[in-house]
C-alpha positions in Angstrom: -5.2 45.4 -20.6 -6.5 43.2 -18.3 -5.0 40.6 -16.9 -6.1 37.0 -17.7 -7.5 35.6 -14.2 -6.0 32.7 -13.2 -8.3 30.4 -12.9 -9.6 31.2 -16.5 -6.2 30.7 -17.6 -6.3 27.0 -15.7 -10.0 26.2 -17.3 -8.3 26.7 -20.4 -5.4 24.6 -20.1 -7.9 21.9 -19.3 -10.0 22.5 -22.0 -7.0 22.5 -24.6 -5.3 19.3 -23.1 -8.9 17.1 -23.4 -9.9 18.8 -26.6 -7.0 18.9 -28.7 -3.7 17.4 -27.4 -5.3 14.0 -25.9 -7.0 12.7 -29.0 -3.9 12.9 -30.8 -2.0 11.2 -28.2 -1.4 7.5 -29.3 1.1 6.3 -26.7 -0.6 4.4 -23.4 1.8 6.4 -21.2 1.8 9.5 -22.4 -2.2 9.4 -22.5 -2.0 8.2 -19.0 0.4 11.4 -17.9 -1.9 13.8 -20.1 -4.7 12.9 -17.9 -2.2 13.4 -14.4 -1.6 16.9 -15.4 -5.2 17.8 -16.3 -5.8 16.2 -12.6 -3.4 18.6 -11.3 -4.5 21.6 -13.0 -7.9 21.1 -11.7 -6.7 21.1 -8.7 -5.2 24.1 -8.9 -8.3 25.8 -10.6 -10.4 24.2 -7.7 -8.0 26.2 -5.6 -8.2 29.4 -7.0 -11.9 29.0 -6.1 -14.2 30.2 -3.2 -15.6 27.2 -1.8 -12.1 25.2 -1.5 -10.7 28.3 0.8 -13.6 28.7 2.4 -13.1 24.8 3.2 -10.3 24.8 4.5 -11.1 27.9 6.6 -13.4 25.8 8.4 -11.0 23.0 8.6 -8.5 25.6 10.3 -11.0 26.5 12.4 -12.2 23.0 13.8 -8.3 22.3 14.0 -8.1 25.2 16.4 -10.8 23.9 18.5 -9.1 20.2 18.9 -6.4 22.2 19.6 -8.1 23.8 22.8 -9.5 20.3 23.7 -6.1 19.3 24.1 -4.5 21.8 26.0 -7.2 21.4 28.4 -7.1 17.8 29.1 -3.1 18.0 29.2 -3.3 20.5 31.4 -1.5 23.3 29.6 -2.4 26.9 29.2 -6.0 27.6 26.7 -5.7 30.6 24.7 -9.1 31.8 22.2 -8.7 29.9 19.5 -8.1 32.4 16.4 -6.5 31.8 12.8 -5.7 35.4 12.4 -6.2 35.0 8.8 -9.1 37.2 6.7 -12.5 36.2 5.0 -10.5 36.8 1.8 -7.2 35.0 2.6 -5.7 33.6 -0.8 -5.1 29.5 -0.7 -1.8 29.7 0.1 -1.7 31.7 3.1 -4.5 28.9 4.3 -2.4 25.9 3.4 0.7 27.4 5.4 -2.0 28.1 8.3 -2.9 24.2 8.3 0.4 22.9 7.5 1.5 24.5 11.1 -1.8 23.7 12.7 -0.9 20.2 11.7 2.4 20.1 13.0 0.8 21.4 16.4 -1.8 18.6 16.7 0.8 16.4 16.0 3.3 17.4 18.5 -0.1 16.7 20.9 -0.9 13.7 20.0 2.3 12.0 20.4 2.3 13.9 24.0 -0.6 12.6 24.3 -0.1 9.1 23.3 3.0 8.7 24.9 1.0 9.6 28.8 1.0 6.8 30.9 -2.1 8.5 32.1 -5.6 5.9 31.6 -7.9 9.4 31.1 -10.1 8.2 28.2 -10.0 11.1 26.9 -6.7 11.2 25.5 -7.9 8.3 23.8 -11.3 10.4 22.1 -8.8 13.1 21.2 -6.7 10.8 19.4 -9.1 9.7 17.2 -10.4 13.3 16.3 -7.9 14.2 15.0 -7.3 11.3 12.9 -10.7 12.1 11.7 -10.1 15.5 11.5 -7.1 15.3 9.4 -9.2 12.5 7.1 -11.6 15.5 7.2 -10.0 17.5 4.9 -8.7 14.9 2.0 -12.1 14.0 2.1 -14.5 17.1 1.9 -11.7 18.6 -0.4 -12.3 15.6 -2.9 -15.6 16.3 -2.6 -15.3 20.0 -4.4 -15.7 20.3 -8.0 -13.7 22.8 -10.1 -15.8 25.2 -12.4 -16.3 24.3 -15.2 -14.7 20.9 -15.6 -14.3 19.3 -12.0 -11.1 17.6 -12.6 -9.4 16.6 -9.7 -6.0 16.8 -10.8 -2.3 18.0 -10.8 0.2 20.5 -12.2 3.0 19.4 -15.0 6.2 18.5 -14.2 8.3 17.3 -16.7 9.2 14.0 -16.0 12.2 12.9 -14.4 14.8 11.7 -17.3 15.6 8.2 -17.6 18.9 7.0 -15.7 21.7 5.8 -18.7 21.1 2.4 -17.7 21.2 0.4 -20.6 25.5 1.0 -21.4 26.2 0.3 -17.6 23.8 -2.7 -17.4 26.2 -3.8 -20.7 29.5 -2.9 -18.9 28.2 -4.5 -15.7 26.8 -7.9 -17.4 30.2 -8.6 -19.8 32.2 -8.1 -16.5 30.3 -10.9 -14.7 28.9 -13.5 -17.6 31.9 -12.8 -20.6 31.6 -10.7 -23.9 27.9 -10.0 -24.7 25.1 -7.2 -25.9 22.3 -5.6 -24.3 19.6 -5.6 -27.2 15.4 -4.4 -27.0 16.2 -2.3 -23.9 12.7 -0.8 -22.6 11.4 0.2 -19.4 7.9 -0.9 -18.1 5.4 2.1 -17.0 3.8 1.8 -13.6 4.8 0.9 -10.2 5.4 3.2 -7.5 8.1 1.7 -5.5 10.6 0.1 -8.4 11.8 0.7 -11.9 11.1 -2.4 -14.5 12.6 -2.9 -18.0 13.1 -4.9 -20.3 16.0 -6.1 -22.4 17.7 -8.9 -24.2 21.6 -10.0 -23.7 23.1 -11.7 -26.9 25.8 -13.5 -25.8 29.4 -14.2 -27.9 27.6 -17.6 -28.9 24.5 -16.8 -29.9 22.9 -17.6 -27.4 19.8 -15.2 -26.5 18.2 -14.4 -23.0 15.0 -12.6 -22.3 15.6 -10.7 -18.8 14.4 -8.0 -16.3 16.2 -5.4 -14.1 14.4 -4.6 -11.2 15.7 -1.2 -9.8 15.2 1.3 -6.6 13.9 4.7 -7.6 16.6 7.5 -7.9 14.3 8.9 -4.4 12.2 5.9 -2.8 9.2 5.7 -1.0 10.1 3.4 1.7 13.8 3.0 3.2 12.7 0.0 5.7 12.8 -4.6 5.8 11.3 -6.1 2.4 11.0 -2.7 0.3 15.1 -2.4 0.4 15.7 -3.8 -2.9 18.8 -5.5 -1.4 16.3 -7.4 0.7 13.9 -8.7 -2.2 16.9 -9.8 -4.2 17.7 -12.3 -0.8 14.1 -13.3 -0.4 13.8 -14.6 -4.2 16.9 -15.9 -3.9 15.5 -18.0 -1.5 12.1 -18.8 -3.0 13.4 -19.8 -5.9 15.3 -22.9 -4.4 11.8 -24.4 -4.1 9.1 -24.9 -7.1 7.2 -21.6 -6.7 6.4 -20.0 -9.6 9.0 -16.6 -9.3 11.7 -15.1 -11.0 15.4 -16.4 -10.3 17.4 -13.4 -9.1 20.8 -13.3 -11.4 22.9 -10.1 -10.2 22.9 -7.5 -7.3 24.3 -4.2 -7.9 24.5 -2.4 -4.9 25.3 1.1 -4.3 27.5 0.5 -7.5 29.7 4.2 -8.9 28.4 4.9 -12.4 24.4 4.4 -12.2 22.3 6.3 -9.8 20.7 3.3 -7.7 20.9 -0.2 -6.8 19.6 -2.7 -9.1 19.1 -6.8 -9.5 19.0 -8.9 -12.6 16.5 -11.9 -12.6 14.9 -14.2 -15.2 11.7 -13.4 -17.4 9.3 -15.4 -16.7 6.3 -16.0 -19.8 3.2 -14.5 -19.8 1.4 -11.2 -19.4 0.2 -9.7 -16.5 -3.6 -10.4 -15.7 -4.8 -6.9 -15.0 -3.7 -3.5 -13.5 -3.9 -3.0 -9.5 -7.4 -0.6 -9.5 -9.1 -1.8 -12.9 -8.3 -5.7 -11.9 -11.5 -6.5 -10.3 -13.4 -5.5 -13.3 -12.1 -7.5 -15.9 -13.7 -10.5 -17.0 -11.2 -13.5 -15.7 -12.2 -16.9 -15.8 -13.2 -18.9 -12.1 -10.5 -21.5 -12.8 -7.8 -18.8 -12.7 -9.0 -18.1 -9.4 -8.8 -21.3 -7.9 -5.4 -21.2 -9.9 -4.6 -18.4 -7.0 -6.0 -20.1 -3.9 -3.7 -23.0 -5.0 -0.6 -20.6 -5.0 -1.5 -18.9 -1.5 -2.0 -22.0 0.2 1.3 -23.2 -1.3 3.3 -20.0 -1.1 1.7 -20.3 3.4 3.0 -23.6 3.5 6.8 -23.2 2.6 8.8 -24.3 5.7 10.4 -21.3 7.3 13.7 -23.3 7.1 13.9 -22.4 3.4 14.4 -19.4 4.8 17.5 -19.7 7.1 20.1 -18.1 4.9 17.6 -14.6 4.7 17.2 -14.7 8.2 20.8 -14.8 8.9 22.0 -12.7 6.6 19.8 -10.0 8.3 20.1 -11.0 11.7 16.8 -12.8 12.0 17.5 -15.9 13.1 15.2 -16.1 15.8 12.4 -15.4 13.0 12.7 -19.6 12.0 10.6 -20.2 15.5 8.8 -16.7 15.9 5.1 -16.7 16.8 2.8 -14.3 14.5 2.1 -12.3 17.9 5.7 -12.1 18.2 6.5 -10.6 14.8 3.7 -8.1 14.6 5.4 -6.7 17.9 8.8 -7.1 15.9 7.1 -5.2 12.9 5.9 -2.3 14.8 8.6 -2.0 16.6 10.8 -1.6 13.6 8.4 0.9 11.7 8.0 2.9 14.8 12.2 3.2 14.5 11.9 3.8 11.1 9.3 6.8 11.3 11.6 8.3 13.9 15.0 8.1 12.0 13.2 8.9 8.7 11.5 12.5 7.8 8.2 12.1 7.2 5.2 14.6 6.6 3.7 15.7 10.3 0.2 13.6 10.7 -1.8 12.5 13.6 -3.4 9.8 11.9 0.0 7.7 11.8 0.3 8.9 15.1 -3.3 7.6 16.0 -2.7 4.6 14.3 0.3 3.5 15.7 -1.3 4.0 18.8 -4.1 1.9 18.0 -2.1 -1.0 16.5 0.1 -1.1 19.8 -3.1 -1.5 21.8 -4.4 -4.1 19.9 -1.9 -6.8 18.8 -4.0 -10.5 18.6 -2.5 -13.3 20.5 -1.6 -15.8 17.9 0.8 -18.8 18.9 1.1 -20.0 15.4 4.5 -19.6 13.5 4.6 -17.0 10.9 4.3 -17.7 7.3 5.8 -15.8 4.1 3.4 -13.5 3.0 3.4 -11.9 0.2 1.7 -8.6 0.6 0.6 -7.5 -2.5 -1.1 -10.4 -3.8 -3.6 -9.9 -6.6 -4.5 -9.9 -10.6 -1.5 -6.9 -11.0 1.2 -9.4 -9.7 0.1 -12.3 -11.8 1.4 -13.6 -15.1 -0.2 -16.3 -16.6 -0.6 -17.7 -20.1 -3.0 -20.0 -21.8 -5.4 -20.2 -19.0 -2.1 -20.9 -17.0 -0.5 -18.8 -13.9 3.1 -18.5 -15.1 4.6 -16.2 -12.0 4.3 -14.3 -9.2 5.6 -10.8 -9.5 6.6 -8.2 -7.2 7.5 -9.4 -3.8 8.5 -5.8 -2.3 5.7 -5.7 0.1 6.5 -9.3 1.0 6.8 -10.2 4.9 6.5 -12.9 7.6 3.3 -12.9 9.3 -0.3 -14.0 9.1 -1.3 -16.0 6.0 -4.8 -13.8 6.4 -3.4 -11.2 5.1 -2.5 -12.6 1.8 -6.4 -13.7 1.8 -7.8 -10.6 2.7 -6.3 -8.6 0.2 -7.1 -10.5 -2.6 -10.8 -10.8 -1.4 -12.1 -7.7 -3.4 -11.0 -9.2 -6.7 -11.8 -12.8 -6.0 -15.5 -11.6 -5.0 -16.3 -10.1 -8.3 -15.5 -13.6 -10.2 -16.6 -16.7 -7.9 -18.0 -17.3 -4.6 -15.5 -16.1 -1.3 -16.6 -19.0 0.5 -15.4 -21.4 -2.5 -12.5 -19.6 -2.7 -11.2 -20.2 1.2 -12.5 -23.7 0.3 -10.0 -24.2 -2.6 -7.5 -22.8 -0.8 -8.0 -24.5 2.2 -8.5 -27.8 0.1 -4.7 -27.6 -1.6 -3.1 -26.9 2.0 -4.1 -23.7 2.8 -4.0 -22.7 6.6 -7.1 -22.4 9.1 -8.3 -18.7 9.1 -7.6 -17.3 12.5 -10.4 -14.1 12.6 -8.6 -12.7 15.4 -5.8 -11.0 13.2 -8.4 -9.4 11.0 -8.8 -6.0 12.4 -4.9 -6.2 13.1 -3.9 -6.8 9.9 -6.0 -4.4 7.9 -4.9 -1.5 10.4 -1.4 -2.6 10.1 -1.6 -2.5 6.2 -3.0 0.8 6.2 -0.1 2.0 8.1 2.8 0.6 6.0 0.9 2.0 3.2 0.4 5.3 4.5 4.1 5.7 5.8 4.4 5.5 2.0 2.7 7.2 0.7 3.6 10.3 3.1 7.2 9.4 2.5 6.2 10.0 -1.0 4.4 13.1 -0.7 7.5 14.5 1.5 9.9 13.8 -1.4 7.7 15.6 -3.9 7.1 18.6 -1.8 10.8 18.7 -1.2 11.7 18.5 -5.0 13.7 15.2 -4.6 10.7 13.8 -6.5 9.3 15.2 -9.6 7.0 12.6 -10.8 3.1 13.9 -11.0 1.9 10.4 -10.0 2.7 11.5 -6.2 0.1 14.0 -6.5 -2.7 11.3 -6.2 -1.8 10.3 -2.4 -3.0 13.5 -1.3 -5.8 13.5 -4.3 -7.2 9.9 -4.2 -5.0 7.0 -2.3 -4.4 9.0 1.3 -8.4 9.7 1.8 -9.5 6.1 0.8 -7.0 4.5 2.9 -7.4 6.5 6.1 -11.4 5.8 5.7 -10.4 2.3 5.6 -8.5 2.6 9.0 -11.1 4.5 10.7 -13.9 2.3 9.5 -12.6 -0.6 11.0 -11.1 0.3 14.1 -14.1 2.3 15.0 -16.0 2.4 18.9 -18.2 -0.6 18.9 -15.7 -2.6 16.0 -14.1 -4.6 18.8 -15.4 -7.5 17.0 -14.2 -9.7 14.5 -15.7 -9.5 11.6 -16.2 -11.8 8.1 -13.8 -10.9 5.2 -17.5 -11.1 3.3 -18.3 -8.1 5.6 -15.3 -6.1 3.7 -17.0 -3.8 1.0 -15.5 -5.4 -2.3 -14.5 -1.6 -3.2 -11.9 -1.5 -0.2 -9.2 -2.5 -1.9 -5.9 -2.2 0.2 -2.5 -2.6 -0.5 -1.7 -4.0 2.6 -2.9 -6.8 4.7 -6.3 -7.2 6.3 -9.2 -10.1 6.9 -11.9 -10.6 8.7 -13.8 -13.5 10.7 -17.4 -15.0 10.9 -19.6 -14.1 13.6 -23.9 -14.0 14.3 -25.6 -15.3 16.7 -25.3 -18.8 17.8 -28.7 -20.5 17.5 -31.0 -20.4 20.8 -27.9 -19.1 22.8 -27.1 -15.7 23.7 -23.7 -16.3 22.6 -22.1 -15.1 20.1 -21.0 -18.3 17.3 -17.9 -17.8 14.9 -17.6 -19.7 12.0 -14.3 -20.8 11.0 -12.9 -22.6 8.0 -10.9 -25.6 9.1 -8.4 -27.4 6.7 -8.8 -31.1 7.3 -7.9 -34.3 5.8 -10.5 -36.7 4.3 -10.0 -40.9 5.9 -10.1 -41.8 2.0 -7.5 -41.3 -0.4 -6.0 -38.4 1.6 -7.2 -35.9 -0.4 -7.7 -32.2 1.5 -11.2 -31.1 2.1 -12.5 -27.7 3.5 -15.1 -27.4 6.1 -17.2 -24.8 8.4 -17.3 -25.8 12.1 -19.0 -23.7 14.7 -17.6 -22.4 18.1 -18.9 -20.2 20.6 -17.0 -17.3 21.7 -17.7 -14.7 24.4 -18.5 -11.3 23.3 -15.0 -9.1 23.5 
């Protein structure tokens, strides 16, 4: 008999899972991890398939060439570049063939990088093969599976819940007297934390609604504010003051009996405003949006003082007077330490990027502001027409209040006017927007995000991670964001540019802005437009206007 070929075999997985198993799925998150492993499958199928391996042939192939390049402008030996694989290799034997190619190119580029040579070519090499390894994700994404195109990813059956709820009960009565954990329920999404639920009856009656926020068995990032440790401090700060945050209750750290570290914190009312990639297309009203310029320009103007006991405790003090310039160095510095003392999957483009960001740090004497970092629809509750909280604050840092503004830009620009936005914001206290950081900041993003999200990717090829959603950095979020970093740091993007200039689909989860600039009128000059915060004579009140400098090409 003969034997059922495998990618018929993968077509009809497919088929069965949309056909007959998803319409009979009623449950949000098990709909959602239906679709994941039709994604992976596809991909798989789309493997088994001539024009993927033929793709990544050619990939090999122009690898091997950059390899040349290399040795030639280091100076070491050039051998004919071959793969030694045949027109009919199988997928497999061509992704080991460009995982070691990889791993070569990288080993170059940090030799490469690290020259104190000022050949400009090491510079041109760098960025090919940033853009070649972009190349891939991207023409690979591109490919279509016959007959259904999915891109997608293989089952894995998800990882089991930890036995949370009876420690969390144990652990609770121990620190607050006799009570019971009640309505215990975890949240779905999130990459980077575990959410749930639950409700504590206490001995008198008395009810609470609360949260536990809690590390993932394996995370993503072991570095500053994505240590859970570290966000339980920070809100423990920021809830001293009137911002709109959960109060943080209990820390358990590294505690026997549960598999990671967890905090306790208040519930705050309300529902989240939308999801993180489907926020920008919901229908939200324009006040709720000026509702959000408000909370930047408040959440930018906190006094770093409130901050003194998180410094300390983490051996930051010198953070209360640190410049912005001064704490991106700091910030590189400590991912650069990070990447080194952390295994992470081989890739020039961190390499590149580094590289870049190192090169082109913006003077900035203003003192850094809380930021933080993830600031959009997904991280909002609100109620009633009414922001309630800000959620999430695991990507928060000290730095330029632009990024905040940046990264909300996409969403904000499908619902009011960007302009009346930085207006508003400006209006209830906001700070000035410096367009020098722009470029900066949306590199830098892209790098905390990728370090990730390669992290991630690490731990599910390694089988510490068995959750299918990590399939999608390689599939959708690794492609997107390198674009992004490419785009603008480009030859010829050594100017600042407007945050109206950022495509409203570049949607970053990071930070990154942009400035003002044309052509000052009957000059050959270049003008910037900046938005200034100022204070009217009458009553006080804030006011927002545009003011027009010249500046120098750069």
């Amino acid at each position: 008999m003969k034997i059922n070929p495998t990618d018929q075999c993968l077509s009809l997985i497919l088929h069965t899972l949309d056909v007959t198993v998803l319409p009979e799925v009623t449950s949000a998150s098990a709909r959602r991890t239906i679709e994941l492993i039709s994604a992976t499958l596809g991909e798989l199928l789309k493997r088994q398939q001539e024009p993927a391996r033929n793709f990544i042939a050619q990939s090999i192939e122009d690898g091997l060439e950059l390899e040349v390049d290399f040795h030639r402008v280091l100076n070491y030996p050039v051998t004919t570049a071959q793969s030694g694989l045949t027109d009919n290799a199988p997928f497999e034997a061509l992704a080991n063939q460009y995982d070691l190619l990889t791993e070569r190119l990288n080993k170059l580029c940090v030799q490469a990088s690290a020259s104190t040579s000022k050949n400009s070519s090491y510079t041109g090499l760098l960025r090919r093969a940033a853009e070649w390894e972009m190349g891939y994700l991207t023409g690979q994404a591109k490919l279509t599976a016959r007959p259904f195109g999915d891109e997608s990813s293989e089952t894995e059956p998800p990882t089991p819940l930890p036995p949370l709820r009876d420690f969390l009960e144990d652990f609770l009565t121990e620190r607050h007297g006799p009570l019971e954990v009640t309505d215990f329920s975890e949240i779905p999404g999130g990459f980077g934390k575990e959410t749930y639920f639950y409700t504590v009856k206490h001995a008198t009656g008395s009810i609470e609604e609360l949260v536990v926020r809690k590390s993932q068995p394996v995370p993503m990032v072991l570095h500053g504010g994505f240590l859970l440790e570290r966000e339980f401090h920070l809100l423990r700060s920021l809830s001293q003051t009137d911002y709109p945050v959960p109060r943080p209750i209990d820390l358990a750290l590294d505690l026997p009996g549960v598999e990671s570290t967890f905090f306790t914190m208040t519930r705050r009312p309300g529902k989240v405003l939308g999801s993180f990639l489907d926020g920008e297309n919901q229908k939200l009203p324009e006040p709720l949006f000026g509702q959000l310029a408000e909370l930047l320009a408040k959440l930018h103007a906190i006094p770093l003082e409130t901050f003194a006991d998180y410094f300390a405790m983490h051996n930051e003090s010198d953070a209360l007077n640190e410049t912005i310039e001064a704490r991106h160095r700091r910030n590189l510095k400590g991912w650069r330490e990070y990447i080194k003392r952390v295994e992470h999957l081989p890739s020039p483009y961190i390499t590149w990027l580094f590289h870049w960001l190192e090169n082109h740090i913006p003077a900035d004497s203003r003192l850094s502001v809380l930021t933080h970092g993830d600031f959009s629809v997904h991280n909002i509750l609100a109620e009633n027409g009414q922001v309630t909280g800000v959620l999430d604050w695991e990507c928060a840092d000290f730095g330029a209040p632009e990024q905040d503004l940046a990264y909300i830009r996409p969403h904000v620009s499908k619902h009011m006017d960007w302009e009346s936005f930085v207006a508003h914001y400006c209006a209830s206290g906001g700070q000035e927007v410096d367009e020098r950081n722009m470029r900066f900041c949306l590199a830098y993003g892209v790098l905390r995000t990728f370090i990730g999200g390669t992290r991630g990717s690490w731990n599910l090829q390694k089988g510490f991670n068995r959750d299918i959603r990590y399939v999608m950095m390689e599939l959708g979020f690794a492609p997107a964001f390198m674009k992004i970093g490419l785009d603008y740091t480009a030859a010829g993007a050594s100017q600042p540019i407007r945050v109206s200039e950022i495509p409203p689909e570049d949607i970053v989860p990071a930070e990154y802005g942009a400035s003002v600039i044309g052509k000052a009128e009957g000059t050959d000059k270049l003008a910037r437009d900046k938005v200034v915060c100022s204070e009217e004579d009458s009553g006080g009140s804030a006011s927002a206007e545009v003011t027009r400098e010249e500046a120098k090409p750069s």
